[in-house]
C-alpha positions in Angstrom: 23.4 -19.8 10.2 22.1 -16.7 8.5 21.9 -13.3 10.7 18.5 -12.9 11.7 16.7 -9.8 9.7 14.9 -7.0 11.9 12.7 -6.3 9.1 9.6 -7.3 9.6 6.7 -7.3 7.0 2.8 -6.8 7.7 0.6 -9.1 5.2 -2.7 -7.5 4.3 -5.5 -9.3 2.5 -4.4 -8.0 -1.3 -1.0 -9.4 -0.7 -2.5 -13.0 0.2 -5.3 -11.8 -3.3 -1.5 -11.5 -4.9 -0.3 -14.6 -3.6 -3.3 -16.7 -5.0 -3.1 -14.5 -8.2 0.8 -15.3 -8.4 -0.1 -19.0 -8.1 -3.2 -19.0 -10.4 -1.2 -17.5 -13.2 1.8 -20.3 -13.2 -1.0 -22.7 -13.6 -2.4 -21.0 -16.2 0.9 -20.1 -18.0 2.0 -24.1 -17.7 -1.3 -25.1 -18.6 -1.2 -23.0 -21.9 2.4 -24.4 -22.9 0.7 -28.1 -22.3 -1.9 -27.5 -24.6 0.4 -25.9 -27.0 0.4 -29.0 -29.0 2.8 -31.1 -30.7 4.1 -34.3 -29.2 4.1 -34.8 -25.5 7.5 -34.5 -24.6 7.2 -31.1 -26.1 4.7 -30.8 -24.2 5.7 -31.2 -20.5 8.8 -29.1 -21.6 7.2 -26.2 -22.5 5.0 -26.2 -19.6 7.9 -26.8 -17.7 9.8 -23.9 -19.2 7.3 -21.3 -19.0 6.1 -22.2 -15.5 10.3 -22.1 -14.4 11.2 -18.6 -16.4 8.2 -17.1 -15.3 9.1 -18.2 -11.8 12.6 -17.1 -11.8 12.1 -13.8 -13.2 9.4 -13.6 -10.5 12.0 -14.5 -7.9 14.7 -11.9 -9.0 12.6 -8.9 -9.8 9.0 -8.9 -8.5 9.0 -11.0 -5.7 8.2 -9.3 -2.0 12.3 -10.2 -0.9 13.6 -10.2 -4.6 17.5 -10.2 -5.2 17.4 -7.0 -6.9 15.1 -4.2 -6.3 14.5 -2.4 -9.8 10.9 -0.9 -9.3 10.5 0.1 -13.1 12.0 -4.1 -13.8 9.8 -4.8 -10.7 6.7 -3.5 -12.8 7.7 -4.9 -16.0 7.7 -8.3 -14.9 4.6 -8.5 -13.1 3.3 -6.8 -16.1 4.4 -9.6 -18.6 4.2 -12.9 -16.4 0.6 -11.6 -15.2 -0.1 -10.3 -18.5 0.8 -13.5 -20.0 -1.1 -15.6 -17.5 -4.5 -13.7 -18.6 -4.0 -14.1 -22.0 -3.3 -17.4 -21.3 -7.0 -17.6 -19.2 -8.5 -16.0 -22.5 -7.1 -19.2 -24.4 -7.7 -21.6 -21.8 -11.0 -20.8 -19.5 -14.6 -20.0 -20.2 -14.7 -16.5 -20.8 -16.4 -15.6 -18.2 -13.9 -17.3 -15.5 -11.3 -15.0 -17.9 -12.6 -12.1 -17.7 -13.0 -12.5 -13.8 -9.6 -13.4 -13.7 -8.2 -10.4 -15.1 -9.8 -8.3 -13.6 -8.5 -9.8 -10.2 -5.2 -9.5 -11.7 -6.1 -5.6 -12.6 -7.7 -4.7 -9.2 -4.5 -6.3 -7.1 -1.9 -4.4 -9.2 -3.5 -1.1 -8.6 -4.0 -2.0 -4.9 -0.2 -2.3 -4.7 0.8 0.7 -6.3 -2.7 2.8 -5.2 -4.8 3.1 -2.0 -4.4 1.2 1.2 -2.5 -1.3 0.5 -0.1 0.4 -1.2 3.8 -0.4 -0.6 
């Protein structure tokens, strides 16, 4: 059994906005590698792929209890994977729905960095 940690974290409402957010953009990232084209095996594994990178490099860099704590990688990450997931929006989703998507994605990255919720 693992030693228990005495940290202990507080969850505001723009880190649940970041959790949804996180979420939304696999979807959209796996839903762009579906409609890629090509044959449907290629398909699924593109989806598949984008949705498990994006996830991993989430996991080691960018998640709240990531493995290693780089804040300029941190940044760089959440800045590509959420990057890629509105671009993705912009290729997928009415433009509308886009547009409010990123700028959800905007407005929650500042608020990490700037202002209340700040870390």
């Amino acid at each position: 059994m693992a030693p228990e940690s005495n940290v202990r974290m507080e969850v505001n409402a723009n880190d649940v906005v970041a959790f949804l957010v996180e979420l939304a953009a696999l979807a959209l990232i796996g839903l762009w590698g579906y409609r890629a084209g090509g044959p449907l095996w290629a398909k699924v594994a593109l989806a598949i792929g984008l949705v498990v990178l994006a996830s991993v490099a989430w996991g080691l860099f960018a998640a709240p209890r990531a493995r290693f704590r780089i804040p300029w990688v941190t940044l760089l990450v959440k800045v590509l994977v959420l990057g890629a997931a509105v671009a993705a929006g912009f290729t997928i989703l009415p433009l509308a729905w886009a547009v409010a998507f990123a700028v959800v994605v905007v407005l929650n990255l500042v608020l990490m960095y700037v202002g209340p919720f700040a870390r």
